[in-house]
C-alpha positions as CSV (number, residue, x, y, z in Angstrom):
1,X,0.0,0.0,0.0
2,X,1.2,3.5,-1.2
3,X,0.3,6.4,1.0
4,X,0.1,10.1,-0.1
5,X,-0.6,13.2,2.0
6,X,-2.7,15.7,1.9
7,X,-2.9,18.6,4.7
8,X,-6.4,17.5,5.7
9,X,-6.8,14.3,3.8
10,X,-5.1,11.4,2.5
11,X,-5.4,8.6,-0.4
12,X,-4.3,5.1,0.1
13,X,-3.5,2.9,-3.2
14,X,-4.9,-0.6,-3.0
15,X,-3.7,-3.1,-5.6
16,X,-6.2,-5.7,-6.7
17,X,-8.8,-4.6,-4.3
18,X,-12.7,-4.5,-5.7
19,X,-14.1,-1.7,-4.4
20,X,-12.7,2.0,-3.5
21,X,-13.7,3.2,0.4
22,X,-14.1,6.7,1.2
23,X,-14.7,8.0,5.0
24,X,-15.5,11.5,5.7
25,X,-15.7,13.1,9.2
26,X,-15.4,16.7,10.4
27,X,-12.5,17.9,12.0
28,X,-11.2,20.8,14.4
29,X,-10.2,23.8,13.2
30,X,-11.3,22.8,9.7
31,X,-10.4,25.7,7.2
32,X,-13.2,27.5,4.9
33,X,-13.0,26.9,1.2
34,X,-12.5,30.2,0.3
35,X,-14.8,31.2,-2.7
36,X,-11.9,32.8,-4.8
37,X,-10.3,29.3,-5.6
38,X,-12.6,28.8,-8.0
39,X,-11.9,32.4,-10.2
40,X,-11.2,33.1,-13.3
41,X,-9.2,34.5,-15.9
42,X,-9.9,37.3,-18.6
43,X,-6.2,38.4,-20.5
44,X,-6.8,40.5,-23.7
45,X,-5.5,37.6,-25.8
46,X,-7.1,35.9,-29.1
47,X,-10.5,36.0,-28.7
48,X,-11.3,35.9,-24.7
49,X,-12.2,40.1,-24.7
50,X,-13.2,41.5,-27.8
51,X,-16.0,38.4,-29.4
52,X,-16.0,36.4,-26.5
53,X,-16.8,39.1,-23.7
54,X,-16.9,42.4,-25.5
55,X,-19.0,43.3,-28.6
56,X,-19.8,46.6,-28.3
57,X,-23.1,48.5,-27.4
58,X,-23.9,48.2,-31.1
59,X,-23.5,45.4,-31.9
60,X,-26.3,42.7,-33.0
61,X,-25.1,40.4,-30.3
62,X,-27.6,41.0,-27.7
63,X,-25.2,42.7,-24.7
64,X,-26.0,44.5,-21.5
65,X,-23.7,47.9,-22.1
66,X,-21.2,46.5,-24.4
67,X,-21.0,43.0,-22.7
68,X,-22.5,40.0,-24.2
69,X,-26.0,39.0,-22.5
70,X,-25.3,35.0,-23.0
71,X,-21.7,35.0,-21.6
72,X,-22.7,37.0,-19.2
73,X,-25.9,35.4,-18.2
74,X,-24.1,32.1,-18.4
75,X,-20.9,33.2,-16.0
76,X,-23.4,34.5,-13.7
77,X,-24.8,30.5,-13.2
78,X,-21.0,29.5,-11.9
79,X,-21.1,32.2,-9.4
80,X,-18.0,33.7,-10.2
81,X,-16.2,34.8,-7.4
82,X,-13.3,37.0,-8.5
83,X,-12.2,37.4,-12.1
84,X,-8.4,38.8,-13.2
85,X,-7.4,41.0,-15.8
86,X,-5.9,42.2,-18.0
87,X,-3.4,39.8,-18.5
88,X,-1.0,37.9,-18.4
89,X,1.6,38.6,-20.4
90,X,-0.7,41.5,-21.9
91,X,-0.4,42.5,-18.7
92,X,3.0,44.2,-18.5
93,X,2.9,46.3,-21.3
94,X,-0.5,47.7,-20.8
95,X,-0.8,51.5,-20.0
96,X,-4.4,52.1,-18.1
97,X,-4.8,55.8,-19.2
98,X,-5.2,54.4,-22.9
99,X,-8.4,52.4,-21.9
100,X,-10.3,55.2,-20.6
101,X,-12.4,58.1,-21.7
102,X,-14.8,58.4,-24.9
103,X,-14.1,55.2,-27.1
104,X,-13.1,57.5,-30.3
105,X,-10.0,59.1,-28.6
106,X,-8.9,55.8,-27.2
107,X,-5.5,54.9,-29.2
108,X,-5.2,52.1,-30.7
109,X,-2.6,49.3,-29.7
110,X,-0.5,46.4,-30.9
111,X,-1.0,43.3,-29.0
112,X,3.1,42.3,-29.2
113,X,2.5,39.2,-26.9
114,X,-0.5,38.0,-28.6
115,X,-0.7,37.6,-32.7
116,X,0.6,40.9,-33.0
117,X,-3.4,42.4,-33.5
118,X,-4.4,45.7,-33.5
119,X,-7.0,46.7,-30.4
120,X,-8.5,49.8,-29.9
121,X,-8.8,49.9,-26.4
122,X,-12.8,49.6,-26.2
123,X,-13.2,47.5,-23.4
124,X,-10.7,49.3,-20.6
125,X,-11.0,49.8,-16.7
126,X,-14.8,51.0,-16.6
127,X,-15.7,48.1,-19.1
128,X,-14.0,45.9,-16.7
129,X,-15.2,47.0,-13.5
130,X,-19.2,47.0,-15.1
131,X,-18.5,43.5,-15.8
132,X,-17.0,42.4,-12.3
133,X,-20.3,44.6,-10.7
134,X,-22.8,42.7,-12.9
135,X,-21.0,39.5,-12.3
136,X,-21.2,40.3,-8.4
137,X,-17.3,39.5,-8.0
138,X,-14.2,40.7,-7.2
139,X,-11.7,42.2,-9.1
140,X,-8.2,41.2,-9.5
141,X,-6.5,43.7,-11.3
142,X,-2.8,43.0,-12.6
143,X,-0.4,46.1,-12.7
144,X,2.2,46.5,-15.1
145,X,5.5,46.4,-13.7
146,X,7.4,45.0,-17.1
147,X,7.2,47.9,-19.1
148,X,5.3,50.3,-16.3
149,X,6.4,53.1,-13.9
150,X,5.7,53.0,-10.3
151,X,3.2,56.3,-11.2
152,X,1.6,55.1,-13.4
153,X,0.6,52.1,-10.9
154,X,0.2,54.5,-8.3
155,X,-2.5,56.3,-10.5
156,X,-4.4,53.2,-11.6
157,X,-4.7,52.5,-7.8
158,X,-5.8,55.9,-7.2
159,X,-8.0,56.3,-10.4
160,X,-9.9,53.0,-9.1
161,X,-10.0,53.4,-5.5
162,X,-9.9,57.3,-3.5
163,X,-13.3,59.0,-2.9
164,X,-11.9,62.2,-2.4
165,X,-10.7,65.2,-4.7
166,X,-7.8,64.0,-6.4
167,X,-6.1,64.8,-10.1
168,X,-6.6,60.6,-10.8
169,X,-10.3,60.8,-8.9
170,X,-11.2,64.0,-10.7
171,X,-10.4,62.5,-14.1
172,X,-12.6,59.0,-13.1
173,X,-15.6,61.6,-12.7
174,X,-14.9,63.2,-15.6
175,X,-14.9,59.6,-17.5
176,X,-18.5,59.3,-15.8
177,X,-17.7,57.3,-12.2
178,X,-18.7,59.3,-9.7
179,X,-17.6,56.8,-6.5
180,X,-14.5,54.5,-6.2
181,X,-14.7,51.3,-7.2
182,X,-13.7,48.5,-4.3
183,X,-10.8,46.9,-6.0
184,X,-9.8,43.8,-3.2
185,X,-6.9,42.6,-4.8
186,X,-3.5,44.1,-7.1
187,X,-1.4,42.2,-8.9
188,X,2.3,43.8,-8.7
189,X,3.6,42.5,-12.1
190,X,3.0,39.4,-14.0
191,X,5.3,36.3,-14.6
192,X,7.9,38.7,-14.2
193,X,10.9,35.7,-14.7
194,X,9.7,35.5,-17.9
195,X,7.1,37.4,-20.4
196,X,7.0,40.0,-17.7
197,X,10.6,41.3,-18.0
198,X,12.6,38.2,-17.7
199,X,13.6,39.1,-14.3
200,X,15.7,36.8,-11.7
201,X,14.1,36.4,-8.2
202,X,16.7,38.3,-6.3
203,X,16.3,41.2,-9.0
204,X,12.1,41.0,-9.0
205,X,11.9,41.1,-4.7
206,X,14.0,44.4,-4.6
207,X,11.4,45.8,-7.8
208,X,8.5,44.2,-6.1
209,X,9.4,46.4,-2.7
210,X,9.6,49.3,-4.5
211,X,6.2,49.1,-6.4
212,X,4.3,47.9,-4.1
213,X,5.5,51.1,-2.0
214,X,2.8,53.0,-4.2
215,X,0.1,50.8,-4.0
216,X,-2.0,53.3,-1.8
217,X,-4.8,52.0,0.9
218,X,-6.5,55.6,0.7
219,X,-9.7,55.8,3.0
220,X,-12.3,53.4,3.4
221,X,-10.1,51.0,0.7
222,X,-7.8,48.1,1.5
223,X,-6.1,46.4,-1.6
224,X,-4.3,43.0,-1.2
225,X,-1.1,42.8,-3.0
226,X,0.0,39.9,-4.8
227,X,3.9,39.4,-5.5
228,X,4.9,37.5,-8.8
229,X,5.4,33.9,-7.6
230,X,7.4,30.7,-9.4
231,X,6.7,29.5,-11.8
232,X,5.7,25.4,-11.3
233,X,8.3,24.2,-10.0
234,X,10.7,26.4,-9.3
235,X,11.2,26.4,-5.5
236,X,14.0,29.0,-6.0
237,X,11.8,31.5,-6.8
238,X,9.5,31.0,-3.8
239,X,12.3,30.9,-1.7
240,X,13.9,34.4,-2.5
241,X,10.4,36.0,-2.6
242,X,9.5,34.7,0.7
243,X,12.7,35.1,2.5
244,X,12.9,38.6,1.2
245,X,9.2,40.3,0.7
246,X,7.3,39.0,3.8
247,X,5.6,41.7,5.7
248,X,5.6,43.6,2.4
249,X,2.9,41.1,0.5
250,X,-0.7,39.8,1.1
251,X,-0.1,37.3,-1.0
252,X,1.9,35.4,-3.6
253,X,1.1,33.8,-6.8
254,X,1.7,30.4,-8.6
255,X,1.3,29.5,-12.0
256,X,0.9,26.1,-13.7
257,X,-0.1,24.4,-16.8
258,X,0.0,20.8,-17.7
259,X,0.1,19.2,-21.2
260,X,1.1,15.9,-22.4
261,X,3.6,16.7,-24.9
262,X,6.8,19.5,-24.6
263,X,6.2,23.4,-24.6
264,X,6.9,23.6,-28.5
265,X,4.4,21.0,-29.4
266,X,1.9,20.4,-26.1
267,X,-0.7,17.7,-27.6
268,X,-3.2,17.6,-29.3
269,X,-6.9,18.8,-27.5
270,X,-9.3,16.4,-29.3
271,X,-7.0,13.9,-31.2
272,X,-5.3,11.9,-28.4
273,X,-4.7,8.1,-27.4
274,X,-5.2,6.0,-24.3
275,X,-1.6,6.9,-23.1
276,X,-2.1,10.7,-23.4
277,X,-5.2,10.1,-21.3
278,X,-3.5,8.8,-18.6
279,X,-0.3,10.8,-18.7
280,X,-2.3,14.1,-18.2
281,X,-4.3,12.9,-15.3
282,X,-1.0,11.9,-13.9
283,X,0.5,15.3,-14.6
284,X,-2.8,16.8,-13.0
285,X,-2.6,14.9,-9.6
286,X,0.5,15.7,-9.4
287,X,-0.5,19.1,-8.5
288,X,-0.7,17.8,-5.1
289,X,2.9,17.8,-4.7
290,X,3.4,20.9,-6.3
291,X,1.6,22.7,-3.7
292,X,3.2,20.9,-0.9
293,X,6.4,22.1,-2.1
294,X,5.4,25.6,-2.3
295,X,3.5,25.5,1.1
296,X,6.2,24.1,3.0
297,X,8.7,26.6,2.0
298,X,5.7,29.4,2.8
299,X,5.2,27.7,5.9
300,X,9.1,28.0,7.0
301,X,9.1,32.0,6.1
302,X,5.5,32.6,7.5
303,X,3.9,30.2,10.1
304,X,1.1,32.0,11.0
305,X,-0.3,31.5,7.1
306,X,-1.1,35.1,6.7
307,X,0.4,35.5,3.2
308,X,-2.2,33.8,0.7
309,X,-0.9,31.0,-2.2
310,X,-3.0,32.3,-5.4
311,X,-2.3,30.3,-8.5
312,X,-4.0,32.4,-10.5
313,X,-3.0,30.6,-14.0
314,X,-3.6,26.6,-14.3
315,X,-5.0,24.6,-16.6
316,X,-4.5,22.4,-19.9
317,X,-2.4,23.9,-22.9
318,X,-2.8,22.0,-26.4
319,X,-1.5,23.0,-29.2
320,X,-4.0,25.7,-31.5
321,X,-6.9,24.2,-32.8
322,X,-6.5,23.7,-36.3
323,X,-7.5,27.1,-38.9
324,X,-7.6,29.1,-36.1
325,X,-5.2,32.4,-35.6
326,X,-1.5,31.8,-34.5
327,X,-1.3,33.4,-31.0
328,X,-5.0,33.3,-30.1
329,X,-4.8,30.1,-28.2
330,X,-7.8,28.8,-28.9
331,X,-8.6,25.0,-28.1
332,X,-11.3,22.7,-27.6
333,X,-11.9,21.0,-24.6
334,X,-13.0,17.2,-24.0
335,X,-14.1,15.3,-20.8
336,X,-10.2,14.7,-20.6
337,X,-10.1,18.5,-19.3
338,X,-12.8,18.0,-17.3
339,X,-11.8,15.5,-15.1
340,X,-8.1,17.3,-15.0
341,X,-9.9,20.5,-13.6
342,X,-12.1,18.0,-10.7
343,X,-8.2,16.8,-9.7
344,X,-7.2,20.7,-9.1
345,X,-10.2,21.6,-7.6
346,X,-10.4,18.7,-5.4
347,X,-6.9,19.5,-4.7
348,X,-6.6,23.3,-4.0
349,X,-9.8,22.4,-1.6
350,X,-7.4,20.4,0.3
351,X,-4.8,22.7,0.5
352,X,-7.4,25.6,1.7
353,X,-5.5,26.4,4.8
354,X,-3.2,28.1,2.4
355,X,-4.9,27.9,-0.7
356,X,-6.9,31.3,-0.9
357,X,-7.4,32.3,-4.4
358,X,-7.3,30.1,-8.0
359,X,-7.8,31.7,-11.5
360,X,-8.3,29.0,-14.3
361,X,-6.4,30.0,-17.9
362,X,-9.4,31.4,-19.1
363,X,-12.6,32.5,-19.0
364,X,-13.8,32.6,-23.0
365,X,-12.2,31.2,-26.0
366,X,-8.5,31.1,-24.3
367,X,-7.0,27.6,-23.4
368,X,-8.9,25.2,-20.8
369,X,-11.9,28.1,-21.1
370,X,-15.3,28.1,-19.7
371,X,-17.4,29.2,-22.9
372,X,-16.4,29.3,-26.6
373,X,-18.3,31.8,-29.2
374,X,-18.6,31.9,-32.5
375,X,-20.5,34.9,-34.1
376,X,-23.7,35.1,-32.1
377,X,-23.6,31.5,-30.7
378,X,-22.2,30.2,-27.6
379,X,-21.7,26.6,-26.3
380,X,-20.4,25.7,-22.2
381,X,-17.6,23.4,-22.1
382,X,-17.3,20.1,-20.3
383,X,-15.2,22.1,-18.1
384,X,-17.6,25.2,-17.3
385,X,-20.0,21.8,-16.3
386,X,-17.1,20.9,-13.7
387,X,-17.8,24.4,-12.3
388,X,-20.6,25.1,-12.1
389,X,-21.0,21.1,-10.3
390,X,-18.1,22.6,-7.8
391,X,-19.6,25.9,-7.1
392,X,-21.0,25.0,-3.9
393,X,-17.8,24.7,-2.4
394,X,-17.3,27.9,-1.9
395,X,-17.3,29.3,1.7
396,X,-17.7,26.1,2.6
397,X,-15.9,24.0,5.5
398,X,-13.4,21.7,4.4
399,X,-14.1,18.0,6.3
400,X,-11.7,15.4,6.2
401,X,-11.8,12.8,3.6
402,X,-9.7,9.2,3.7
403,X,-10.1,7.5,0.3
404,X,-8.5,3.9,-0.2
405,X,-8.9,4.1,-4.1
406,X,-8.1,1.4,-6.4
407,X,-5.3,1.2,-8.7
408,X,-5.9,2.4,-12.4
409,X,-2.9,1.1,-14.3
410,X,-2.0,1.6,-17.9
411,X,1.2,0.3,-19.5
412,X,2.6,-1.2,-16.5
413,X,2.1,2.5,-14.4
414,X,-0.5,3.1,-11.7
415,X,-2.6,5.8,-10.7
416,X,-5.2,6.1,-7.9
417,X,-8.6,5.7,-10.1
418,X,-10.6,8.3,-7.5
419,X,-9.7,11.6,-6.6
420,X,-12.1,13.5,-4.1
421,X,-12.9,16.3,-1.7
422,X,-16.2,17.0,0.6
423,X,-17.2,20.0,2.8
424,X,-19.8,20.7,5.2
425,X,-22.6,22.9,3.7
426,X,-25.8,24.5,5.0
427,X,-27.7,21.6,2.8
428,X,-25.1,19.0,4.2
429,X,-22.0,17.1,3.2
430,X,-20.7,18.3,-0.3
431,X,-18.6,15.1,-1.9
432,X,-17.4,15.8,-5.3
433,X,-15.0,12.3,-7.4
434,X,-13.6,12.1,-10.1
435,X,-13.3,8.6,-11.9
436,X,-9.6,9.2,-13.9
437,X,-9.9,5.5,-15.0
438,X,-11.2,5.9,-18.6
439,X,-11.7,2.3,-19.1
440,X,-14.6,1.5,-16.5
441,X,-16.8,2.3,-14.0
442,X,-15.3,2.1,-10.0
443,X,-17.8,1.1,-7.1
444,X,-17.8,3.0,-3.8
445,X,-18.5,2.8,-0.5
446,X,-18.7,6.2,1.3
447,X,-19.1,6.4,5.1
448,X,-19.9,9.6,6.7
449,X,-19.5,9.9,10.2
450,X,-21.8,10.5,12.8
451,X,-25.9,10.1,11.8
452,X,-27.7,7.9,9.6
453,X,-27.6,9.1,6.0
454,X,-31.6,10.7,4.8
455,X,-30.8,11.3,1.1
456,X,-28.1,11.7,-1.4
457,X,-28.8,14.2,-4.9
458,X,-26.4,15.1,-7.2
459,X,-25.2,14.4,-10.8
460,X,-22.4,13.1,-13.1
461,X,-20.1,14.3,-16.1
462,X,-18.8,11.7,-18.4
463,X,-19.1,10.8,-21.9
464,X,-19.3,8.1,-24.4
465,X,-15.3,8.8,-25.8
466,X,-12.4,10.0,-24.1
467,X,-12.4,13.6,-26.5
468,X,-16.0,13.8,-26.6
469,X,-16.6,17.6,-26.6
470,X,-19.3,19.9,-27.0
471,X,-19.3,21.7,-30.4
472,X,-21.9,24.6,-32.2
473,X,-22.8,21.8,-34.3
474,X,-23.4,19.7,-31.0
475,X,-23.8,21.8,-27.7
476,X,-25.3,19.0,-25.5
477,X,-22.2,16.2,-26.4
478,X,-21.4,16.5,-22.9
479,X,-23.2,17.4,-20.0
480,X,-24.0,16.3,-16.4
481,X,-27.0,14.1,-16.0
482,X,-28.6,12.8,-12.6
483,X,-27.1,10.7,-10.1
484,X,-28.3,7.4,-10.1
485,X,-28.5,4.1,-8.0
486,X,-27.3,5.3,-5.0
487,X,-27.9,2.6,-2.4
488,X,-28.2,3.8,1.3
489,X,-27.7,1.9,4.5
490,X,-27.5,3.5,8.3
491,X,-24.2,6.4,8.0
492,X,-23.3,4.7,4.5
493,X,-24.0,4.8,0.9
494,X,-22.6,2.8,-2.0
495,X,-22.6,3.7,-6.0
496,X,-20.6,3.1,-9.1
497,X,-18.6,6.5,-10.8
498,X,-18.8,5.8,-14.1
499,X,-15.5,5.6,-16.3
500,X,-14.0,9.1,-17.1
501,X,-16.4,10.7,-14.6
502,X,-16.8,14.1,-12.8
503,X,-19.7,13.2,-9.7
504,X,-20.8,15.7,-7.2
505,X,-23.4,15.4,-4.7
506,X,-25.1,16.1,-1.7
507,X,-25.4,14.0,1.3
508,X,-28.2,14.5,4.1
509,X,-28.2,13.1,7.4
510,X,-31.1,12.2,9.5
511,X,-31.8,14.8,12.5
């Protein structure tokens, strides 16, 4: 038997055995899920802003100020909880003041990082900040330290957040915003050891100290402050920044992707075998260790836990879907990405006591993305499913799970077939497993501790082929369907995932 830990729960591979057992029981001091882990991502890249969120107040596309009604109406149903932009790379070489004011004096820009296009600035920090008050949710707003001034963040911050008389507060009202907006979180700079200025971690911390100097709390407005993390794997990183910018940060970001092939060719998103299956739902639990990595070098710098982890890009990255533009990273996305964003969630719910923000890479036609567009249709993705399954997580408290899972094997390697995570809800306990084993369904046994089980309702994602994907020929390819044969006796209950599955459910006890 192989054990791996988790901080609040831990998986046990059993070779050979016939059924997987799951036990679930509250704990003390059990951490809240906090709602921002399940955030998204909006970069001004391909397609994701201007046709996926942005069309303009005259446009045919019904919209609601600009914004289109059906993205909007649709991101509304995951409960989005915080949502970042602009960028991303686009990030650090945006300059705020030329997204403002009447449309028809905005300048236009090239977009160097992302297929060299031509934007003209129409959806800028107003546009934004209507979309993050219709969506209800928080805005993350990345600063531009690349190719920025420390004024010109010290503006933005001012621009977005001081009620008083003010140069920058004077010029919002003149651009029609009469109050601040409540901006919770800043990003100071974006992948700054790469696309963001290439920057080594020792050089970054001492330009990290001095920008986030400027980013002003001015009355009645407190702005967390997020230092450029590591990138994956690179402990280094996380080491200097926490050694060397604690006291100065709220928090500190992470970024990670996973693919089956090599950054210059990354897979294919719909044309894939059994082994490329398997390999990314290995790369995807592995995000396990990842974060234990991270957190234990956090934990060394800052016991008390006061400086959030936010890895606020993950996801899948396959290579461009065939005809579209270079640059626009646009892919489909298949059950395969489904169950690889149940592992992460699953995973940074587990890791909550540190875990306080996630951003998936991105919202609308980007990578692993919620929503695609074409024209004036729409279609969810297999992945917006997982979401919107996973949204009652949030603000939730974490319970401890202990899963003995069987062993999926492929090609003389073994995996754990089940991955899972439960919290304690106001409707009851919250369990949510994903089947990684593509080739067949895995029985349960689930005991929850304490009274006798009253009901269990919920539903499953899965689909007939391992890149089944929904498509605007298609919309409904894949989609969650009811929970079924769910057998219940006293404090347990018993049911078979099917294969390549995303479950969630619900789980009542008796008074």
């Amino acid at each position: 038997m192989v054990s791996v830990s988790s901080v609040v729960s831990k998986t046990a591979v059993k070779h050979g055995a016939d059924i997987n057992k799951l036990k679930i029981s509250e704990q003390s001091g059990a951490p809240i899920i906090a709602p921002e882990i399940y955030g998204h991502f909006s970069e001004h890249l391909g397609r994701c802003i201007y046709g996926g969120i942005w069309v303009g107040e005259d446009s045919d596309i019904p919209n609601v100020k600009g914004i289109r009604k059906d993205v909007l109406d649709a991101l509304r149903n995951l409960n989005v909880p915080v949502l970042r932009w602009p960028g991303g790379c686009f990030a650090d070489e945006y300059h705020w003041k030329d997204g403002i004011g009447p449309k028809d004096q905005r300048p236009e820009i090239v977009n160097t990082h992302w297929g060299m296009v031509t934007e003209d600035n129409s959806f800028g920090t107003h546009e934004f900040m209507r979309l993050c008050e219709l969506l209800d949710c928080e805005a993350y707003i990345a600063g531009n330290v690349g190719s920025g001034t420390p004024e010109e963040m010290m503006d933005w911050v001012e621009y977005l957040t001081f009620a008083g008389k003010s140069e920058m507060a004077n010029l919002r009202r003149k651009n029609g915003r009469e109050e601040p907006w409540d901006v919770k979180y800043f990003g100071v700079g974006n992948e700054n050891w790469g696309c963001g200025g290439n920057m080594t971690p020792e050089y970054y911390s001492d330009v990290y100290k001095r920008y986030q100097t400027y980013v002003k709390n001015y009355p009645g407005s407190r702005v967390k402050k997020i230092a450029c993390g590591p990138n994956s794997w690179d402990t280094h990183w996380m080491e200097v920044l926490m050694r060397n910018c604690r006291g100065k940060m709220d928090a500190i970001s992470l970024h990670y992707y996973i693919m089956t092939g090599s950054w210059g060719n990354k897979g294919s998103a719909v044309d894939f075998e059994e082994k490329d299956w398997f390999k990314l739902m290995d790369n995807a639990l592995k995000v396990r260790d990842l974060l234990a990595a991270h957190i234990e070098i956090m934990d060394k710098y800052d016991p008390d836990k006061s400086i959030g982890l936010y890895v606020d890009e993950w996801g899948t990255w396959w290579n461009r879907q065939p005809g579209s533009k270079p640059g626009f990273l646009y892919q489909q996305n298949t059950i395969r990405d489904a169950v690889s964003a149940g592992i992460f969630l699953n995973e940074f719910n587990k890791h909550a006591k540190r875990v306080k923000m996630a951003n998936i890479a991105q919202t609308v036609n980007v990578l692993q993305a919620m929503i695609l567009t074409k024209q004036e249709k729409m279609i969810l993705t297999p992945t917006y499913h997982v979401f919107e399954m996973y949204k009652h997580h949030q603000g939730s408290e974490l319970v401890n799970s202990s899963l003995e899972a069987r062993s999926y094997s492929l090609g003389g390697e073994n995996l754990p077939a089940l991955n899972v995570s439960a919290s304690k809800t106001d409707n009851g306990v919250y369990v949510t497993i994903c089947n990684i084993n593509h080739q067949s369904g895995e029985k349960i046994s689930i005991e929850v501790e304490g009274r006798d089980i009253a009901d269990v309702s919920g539903r499953t994602l899965t689909a007939n082929k391992i890149n089944s994907h929904n498509t605007f020929s298609s919309p409904g390819n894949v989609q969650p369907t009811a929970l079924n044969d769910v057998q219940i006796k006293g404090n347990t209950l018993s049911l078979e995932l099917p294969a390549k599955s995303v479950s969630a459910f619900t789980v009542k006890q008796k008074n």
